[in-house]
N, C-alpha and C positions, 0 to 999 in steps of 0.2 A: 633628499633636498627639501629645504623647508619651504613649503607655501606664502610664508612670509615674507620671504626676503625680494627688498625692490630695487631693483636696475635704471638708473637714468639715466635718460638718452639727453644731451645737448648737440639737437642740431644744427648746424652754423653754414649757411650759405656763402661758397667763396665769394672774393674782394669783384667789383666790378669786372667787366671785362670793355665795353663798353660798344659791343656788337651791336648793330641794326638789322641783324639776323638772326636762323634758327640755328644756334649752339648749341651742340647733343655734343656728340662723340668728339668733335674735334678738338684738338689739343692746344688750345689759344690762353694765352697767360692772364693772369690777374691782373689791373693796376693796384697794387697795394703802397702806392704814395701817401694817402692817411693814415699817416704811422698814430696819430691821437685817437682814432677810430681805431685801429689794432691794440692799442696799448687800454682804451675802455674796455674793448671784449675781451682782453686775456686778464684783468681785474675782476670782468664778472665771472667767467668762470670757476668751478671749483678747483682748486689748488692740487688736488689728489688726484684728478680726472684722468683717465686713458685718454689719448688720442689719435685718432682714424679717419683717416681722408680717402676720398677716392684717388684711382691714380690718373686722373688727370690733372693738369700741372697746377691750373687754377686752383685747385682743390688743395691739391699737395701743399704748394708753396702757400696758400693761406691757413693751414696748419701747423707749418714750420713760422708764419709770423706772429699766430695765436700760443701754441701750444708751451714756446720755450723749453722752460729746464721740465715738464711735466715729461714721462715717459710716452714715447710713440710707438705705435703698433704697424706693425705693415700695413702698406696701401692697399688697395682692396679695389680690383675691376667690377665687383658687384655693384659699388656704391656711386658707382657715373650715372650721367644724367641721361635724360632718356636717347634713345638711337633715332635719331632722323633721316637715317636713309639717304637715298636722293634728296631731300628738302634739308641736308645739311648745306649752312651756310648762305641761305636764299631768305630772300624778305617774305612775309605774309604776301605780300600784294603781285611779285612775282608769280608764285604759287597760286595764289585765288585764279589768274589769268589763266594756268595751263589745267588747273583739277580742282576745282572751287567746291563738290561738292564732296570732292574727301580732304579735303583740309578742315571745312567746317565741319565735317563729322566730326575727325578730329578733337579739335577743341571744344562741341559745342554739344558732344554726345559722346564721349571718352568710353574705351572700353574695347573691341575686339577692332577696330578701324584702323589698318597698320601704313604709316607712309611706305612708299616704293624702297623695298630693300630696308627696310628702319622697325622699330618694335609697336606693336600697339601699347597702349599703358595698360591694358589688362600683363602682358607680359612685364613691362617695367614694372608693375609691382610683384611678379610673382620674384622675381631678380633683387627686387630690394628687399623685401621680405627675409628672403633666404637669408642672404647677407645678417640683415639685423637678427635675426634669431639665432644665425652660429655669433655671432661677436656677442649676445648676451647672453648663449649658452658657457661660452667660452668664459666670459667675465661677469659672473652672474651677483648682485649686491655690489657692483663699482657703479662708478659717475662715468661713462661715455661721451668723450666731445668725439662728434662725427660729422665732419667738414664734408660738403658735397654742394648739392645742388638743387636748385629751383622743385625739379617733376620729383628728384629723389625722395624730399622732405615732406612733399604733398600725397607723398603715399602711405609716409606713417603718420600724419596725421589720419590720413582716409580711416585708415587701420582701427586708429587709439579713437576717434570719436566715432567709428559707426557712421560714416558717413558715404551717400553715393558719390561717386566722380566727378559728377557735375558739381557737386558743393564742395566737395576736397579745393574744386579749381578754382574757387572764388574767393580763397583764400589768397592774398600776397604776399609772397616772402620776399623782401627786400636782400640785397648784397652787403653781409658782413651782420644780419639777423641772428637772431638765436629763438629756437623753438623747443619746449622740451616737452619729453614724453617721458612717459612710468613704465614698466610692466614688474608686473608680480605675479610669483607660481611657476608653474611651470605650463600652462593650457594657452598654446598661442592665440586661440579664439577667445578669452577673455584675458580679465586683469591688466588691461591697456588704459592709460591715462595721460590728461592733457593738459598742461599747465599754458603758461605763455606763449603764445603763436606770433611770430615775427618783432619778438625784442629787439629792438637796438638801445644798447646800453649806451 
């Protein structure tokens, strides 16, 4: 396999949801009512693109109103958003009240700090990692639109810029975003690159 050949990834944060809480795991729908916002990002994208969502519904269903006549791949449980445990569905400030000082570890020091029952993001990336490196082993020199989520997208950026956790998190990805990333070769420790970070077309 040639060292040259390069794989893009178009990652696409699903359609709002419009939660005042922490949504990981749980299965809550898109609003995807801005059908003018769906109908810009399925223009920006490339025309030839695979597409892949996680199989949460958010995910899924703003793929199906991204992706159209483009060929679709199976949904993929790797590519959900991070697992919050007991702090699914609860507000920051609930949570600050009952374990303030592992929630701001949490956010404010990311890395082996796991909510009750829910993943640290050391694990969430090792879980999205996998994921992106069989779908670009699988489809290696195609365009990639991969529909997911907020923590999912901040971990291939972390990735493609060499970046710690703390600075992956200060990045914003906005609802119905596009961010893209490169890779080339085949060495998952380098040949990672980083184009535009939270497009809205």
């Amino acid at each position: 396999m040639s060292d040259d050949i390069i794989t893009r990834l178009f990652l696409v944060r699903h359609g709002p949801t419009h939660a005042k809480s922490m949504v990981g795991w749980s299965d809550i729908p898109a609003d995807l009512s801005d059908t003018a916002a769906l109908d810009r990002l399925h223009g920006y994208l490339p025309e030839e693109a695979l597409v892949i969502s996680s199989d949460l519904c958010r995910a899924r269903d703003t793929a199906t109103a991204i992706g159209r006549n483009r060929r679709r791949l199976d949904d993929h449980p790797d590519l959900r958003e991070i697992h919050f445990g007991a702090w699914e569905l609860r507000s920051w400030s609930e949570i600050d009240a009952e374990d303030p000082e592992r929630i701001r570890a949490y956010w404010e020091s990311p890395g082996d700090v796991t909510p009750p029952g829910g993943e640290s993001w050391n694990q969430v990336c090792a879980r999205v990692n996998g994921a992106i490196n069989g779908l670009i082993d699988a489809h290696r020199g195609r365009d990639l639109i991969v529909v997911g989520h907020f923590g999912q997208i901040l971990t291939q950026i972390q990735r493609a810029e060499q970046l710690t956790a703390e600075e992956a998190f200060s990045h914003r990805i906005d609802n119905l975003s596009v961010t893209e990333i490169t890779h080339q070769g085949t060495d998952w420790d380098q040949g990672w690159g980083c184009g535009e970070i939270n497009h809205i077309p």
